[in-house]
N, C-alpha and C positions, 0 to 999 in steps of 0.2 A: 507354425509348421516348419520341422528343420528341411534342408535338403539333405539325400540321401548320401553324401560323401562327408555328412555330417555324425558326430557321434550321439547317441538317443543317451542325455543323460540321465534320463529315472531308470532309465535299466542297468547305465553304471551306476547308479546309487545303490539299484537292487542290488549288485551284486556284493558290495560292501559292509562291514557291520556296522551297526546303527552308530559305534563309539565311534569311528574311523569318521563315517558321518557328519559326526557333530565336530569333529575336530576340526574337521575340513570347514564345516558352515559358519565357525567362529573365529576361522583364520582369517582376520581382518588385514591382513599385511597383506595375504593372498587375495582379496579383493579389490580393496582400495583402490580408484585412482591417484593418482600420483598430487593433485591437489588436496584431497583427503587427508592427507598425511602430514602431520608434523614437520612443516620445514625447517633448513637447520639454522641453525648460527643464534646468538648468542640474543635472544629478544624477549620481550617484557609481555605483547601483546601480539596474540593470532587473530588475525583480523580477517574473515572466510565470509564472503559478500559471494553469495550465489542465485540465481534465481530462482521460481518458484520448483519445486520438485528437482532439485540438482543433487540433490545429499547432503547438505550437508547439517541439519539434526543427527546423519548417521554419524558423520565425522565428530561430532560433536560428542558424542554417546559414547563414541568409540574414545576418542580422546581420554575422556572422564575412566572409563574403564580400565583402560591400562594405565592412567595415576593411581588409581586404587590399587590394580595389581601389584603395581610400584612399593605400594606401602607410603603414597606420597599425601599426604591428607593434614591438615581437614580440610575438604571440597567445597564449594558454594557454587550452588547452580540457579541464577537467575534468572527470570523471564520477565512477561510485562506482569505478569500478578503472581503468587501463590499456585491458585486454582491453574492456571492454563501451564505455569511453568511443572507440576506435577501431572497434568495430563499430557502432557508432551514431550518435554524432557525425561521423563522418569519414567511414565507408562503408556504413554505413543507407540505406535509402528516401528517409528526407528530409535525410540528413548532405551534409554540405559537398563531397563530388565528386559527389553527385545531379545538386545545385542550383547546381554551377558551369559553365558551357560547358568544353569539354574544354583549347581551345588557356589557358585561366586556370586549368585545376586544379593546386593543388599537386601536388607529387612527394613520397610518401612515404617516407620511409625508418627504419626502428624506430616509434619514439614523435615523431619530429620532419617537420614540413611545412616545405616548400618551394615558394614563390609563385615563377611564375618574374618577375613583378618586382622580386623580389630580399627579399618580405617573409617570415620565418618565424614557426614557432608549435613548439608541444610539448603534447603530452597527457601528460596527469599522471592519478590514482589518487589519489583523496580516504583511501581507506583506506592511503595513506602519507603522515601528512605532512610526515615530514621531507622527500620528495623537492622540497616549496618552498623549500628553502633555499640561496638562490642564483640560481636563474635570476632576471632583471627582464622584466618586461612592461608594454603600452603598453595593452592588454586583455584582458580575458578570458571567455571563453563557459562556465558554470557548468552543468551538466546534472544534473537530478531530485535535489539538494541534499535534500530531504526526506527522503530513505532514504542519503543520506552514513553510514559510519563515522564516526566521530571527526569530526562535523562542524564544530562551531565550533573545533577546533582545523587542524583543515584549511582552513578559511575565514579563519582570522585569520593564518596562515602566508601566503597568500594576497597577502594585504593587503599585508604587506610587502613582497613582490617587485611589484605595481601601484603602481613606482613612475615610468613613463620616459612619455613626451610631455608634450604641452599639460596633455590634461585623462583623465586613466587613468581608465578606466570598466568596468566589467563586467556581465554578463547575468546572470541564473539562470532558467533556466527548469523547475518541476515541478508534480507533480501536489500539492498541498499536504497535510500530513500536522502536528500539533502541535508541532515538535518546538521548540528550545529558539532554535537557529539562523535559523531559519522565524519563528518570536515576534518576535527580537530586529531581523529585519529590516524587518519590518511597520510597525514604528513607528519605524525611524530616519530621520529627517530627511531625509536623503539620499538614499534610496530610493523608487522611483515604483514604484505594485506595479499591476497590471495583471490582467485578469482574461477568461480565456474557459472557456466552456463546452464540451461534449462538441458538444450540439446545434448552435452555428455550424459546425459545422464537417460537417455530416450530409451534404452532398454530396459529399464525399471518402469518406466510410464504407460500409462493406458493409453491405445491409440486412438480412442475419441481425444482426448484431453489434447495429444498433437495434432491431430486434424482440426479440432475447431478450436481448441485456447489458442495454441501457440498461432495456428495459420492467420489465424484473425488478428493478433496483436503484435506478429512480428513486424518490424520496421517502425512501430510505432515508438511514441515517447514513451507511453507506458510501457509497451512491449522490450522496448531497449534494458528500462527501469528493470522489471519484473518478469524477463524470459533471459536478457543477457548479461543482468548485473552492470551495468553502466551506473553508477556515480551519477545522474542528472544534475548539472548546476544550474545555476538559475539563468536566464538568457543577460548578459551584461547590458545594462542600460532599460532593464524592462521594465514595465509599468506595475506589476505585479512580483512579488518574490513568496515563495512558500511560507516562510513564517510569516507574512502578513495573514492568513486561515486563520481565522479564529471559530472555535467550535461553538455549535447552535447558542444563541444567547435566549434562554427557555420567557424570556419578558412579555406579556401580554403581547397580543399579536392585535394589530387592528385591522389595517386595509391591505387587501392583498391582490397582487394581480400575476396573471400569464402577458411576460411578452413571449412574441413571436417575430421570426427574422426569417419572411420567408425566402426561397432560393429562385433563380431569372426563370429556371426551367425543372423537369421532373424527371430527367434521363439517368440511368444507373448511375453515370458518372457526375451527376454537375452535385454542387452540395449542399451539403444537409439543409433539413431546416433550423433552427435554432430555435426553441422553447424551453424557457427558464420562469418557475414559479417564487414570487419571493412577497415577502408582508413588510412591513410596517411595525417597526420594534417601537419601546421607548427609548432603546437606546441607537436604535439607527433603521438597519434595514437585517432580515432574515433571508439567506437561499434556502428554499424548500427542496427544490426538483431540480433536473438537469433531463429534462424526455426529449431533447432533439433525434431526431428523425430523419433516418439515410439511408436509401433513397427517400426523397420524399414529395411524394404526387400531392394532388394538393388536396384530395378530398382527403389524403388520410392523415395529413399535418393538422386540416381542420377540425376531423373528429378527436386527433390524439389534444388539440389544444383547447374545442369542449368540454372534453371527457375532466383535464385537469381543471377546469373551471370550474366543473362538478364536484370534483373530489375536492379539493381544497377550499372551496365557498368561496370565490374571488369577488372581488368588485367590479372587475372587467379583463377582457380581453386588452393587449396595448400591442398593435400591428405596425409593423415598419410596411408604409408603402413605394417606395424609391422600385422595386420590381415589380408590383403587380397596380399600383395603383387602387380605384376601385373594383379588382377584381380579388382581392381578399378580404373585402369585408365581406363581396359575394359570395365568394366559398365557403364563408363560414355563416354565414345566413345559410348554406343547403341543408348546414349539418343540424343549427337552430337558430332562428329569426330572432329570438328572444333576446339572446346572450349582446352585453352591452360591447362592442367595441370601441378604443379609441384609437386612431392613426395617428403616426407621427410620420414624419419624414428627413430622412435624413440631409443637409445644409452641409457639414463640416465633413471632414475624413473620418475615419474611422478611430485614428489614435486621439484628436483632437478631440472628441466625443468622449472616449473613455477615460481621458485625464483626471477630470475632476471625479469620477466614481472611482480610479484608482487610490485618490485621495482621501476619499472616505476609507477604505482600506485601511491606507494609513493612520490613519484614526483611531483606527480599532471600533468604528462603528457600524462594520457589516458579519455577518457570521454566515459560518455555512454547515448545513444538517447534513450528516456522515454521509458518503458513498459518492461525493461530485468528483471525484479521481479526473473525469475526463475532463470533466469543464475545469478544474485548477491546474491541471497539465497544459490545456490550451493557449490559459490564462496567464501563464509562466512564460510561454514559446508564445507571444504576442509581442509582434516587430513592431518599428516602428513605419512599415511598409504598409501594413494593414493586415499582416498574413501570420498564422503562426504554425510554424514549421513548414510552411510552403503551402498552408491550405487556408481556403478562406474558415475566419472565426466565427463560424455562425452560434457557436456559444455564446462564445466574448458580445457580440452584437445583443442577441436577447436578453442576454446579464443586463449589458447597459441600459437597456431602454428599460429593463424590470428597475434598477437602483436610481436610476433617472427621473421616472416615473414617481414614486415614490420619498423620492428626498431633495430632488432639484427640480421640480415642478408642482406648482399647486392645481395639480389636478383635481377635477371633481369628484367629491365620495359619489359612487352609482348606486351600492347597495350601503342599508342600515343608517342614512340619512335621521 
């Protein structure tokens, strides 16, 4: 709802003709913010790190578009596959036939555009890089490079074919994520990195999405990551670094268990519980789940730590008692008598505990099944205090006692003996 000292623009559209219209809704210089835009001075690579719903697929679209107008071609517009890079890049909301007037959209056909002034382009799959081998190009539009496959191998294939005009230049626009590619282009020379947030862009957004995305993950690490564009490095000296993740290792699974880390108390503020499901690989250990639990009173940590007992067929429960003593095997006896528990207790600190399972890590003998975002953010911002990011790890604690459990203790099989 405008205020009344406000002008009603669909009645100034009304009164305009539809051409005048379109002119106006395509004037993308008369849009843009000022980070949108091509900065200036004499550079190799646009490097436009924004968070999530900021604009910049539009910037990106737009970019591509006026090369074309230019007459500046042949295009390459990359993503992480084919598939996602032509639904997004190309025929998305904010992709390159959005944001072109009709009578200048390419013509598609497979993987290849068609300008009808005569300029073309190709979408390519980062997760192939051989398929750079061979085309040349005069540009290129780079898409969410932070979650590329094989990206510096993909990105330097790349290079090679950015070899035709005056002065060959390319985009990348993502949400920023540590990666190795992401690092290296930060600080090269050539590179102008640029920077926008979720919030400039809050009048394009739906208001649920800022009252419960952004309200809930602002200040956080991820939220910094994925609402403010922050670069997250890794914490110096920490037990954990990002490229140690390695994706699910699919190897017969055998014994699997839920720890649980429960919390002193169950008041809004005190913290979470910590429940991490993980098995028994051959080649090491598997994280399944990440279901910790905030607030978390204690009947409904116990049901949520049955419930995964049930779903996953574990061989037990593995309870940290150092806070409740026997009053967590009790809890979890209300929810079901049946289900086996084993208690540990914790002896050492917390870092002192985690060392050696960071070490498997190291190894490459632990894997983790898509979507643990929070617990490897945690797991990264884990001090040597015992705290990560200023909050107790009750992730990091259920992790250890699940890879503990299973690779540095001979614990008893309970089920499938």
């Amino acid at each position: 709802m405008t205020n009344s000292s406000e002008p009603d623009l669909s009645e100034l559209a009304a009164r305009l003709s539809p051409r005048y219209c379109a002119q106006i809704y395509f004037d993308w210089a008369a849009w843009a913010r000022d980070k949108q835009l091509p900065p200036p001075g004499d550079w190799v690579t646009w490097l436009l790190m924004g968070g999530r719903g900021a604009g910049k697929t539009r910037a990106g679209a737009e970019w591509e578009r006026g090369l074309a107008a230019q007459k500046i071609g042949p295009i390459a517009l990359v993503g992480e596959t084919i598939t996602e890079a032509i639904a997004v890049m190309v025929e998305g909301p904010s992709g390159l036939m959005a944001v072109t007037p009709r009578r200048d959209r390419p013509k598609r056909i497979e993987a290849a555009l068609y300008w009808p002034n005569g300029v073309e382009g190709q979408v390519l799959g980062a997760n192939d890089p051989e398929r750079f081998r061979g085309p040349q190009f005069a540009a290129a539009w780079c898409d969410e490079i932070g979650k590329w496959p094989n990206a510096e191998a993909a990105w330097d294939m790349l290079q090679f074919g950015l070899r035709l005009g005056k002065q060959p230049r390319q985009m990348a626009t993502t949400t920023p994520r540590p990666t190795k590619l992401l690092k290296r282009l930060v600080i090269d020379p050539h590179t102008v990195v640029a920077r926008m947030t979720t919030a400039e862009n809050e009048q394009h957004l739906a208001h649920s999405f800022l009252s419960a995305v952004v309200a809930r993950y602002k200040g956080s690490v991820l939220g910094r990551q994925e609402l403010e564009a922050e670069l997250i490095e890794d914490l110096p000296g920490a037990l954990w670094t990002r490229d140690m993740f390695r994706p699910l290792d699919a190897a017969p699974r055998s014994r699997t268990v839920v720890a649980v880390d429960p919390p002193a108390t169950s008041t809004a503020s005190s913290d979470g519980c910590g429940i991490v499901v993980a098995s028994r690989t051959e080649a090491g250990v598997a994280v399944l789940a990440d279901l910790t639990l905030k607030p978390a009173a204690p009947l409904a940590w116990a049901k949520r730590a049955v419930r995964a007992f049930e779903d996953y067929r574990a061989d037990c429960i593995v309870a940290e008692t150092n806070q409740g003593g026997d009053m967590v095997k009790a809890v979890i006896a209300q929810v079901d008598a049946n289900v086996p528990v084993r208690t540990v207790h914790a002896t050492r600190g917390k870092w002192v505990r985690a060392e050696p399972v960071a070490a498997l890590y190291a190894q490459g003998r632990v894997s983790h099944a898509p979507g643990l975002t929070a617990l490897e953010d945690e797991m990264c911002g884990f001090g040597a205090e015992g705290m990560s990011e200023g909050h107790s790890p009750d992730r990091v604690d259920a992790l250890v006692w699940a890879v503990t459990e299973l690779m540095l203790r001979d614990g008893p099989r309970i089920r499938g003996v």
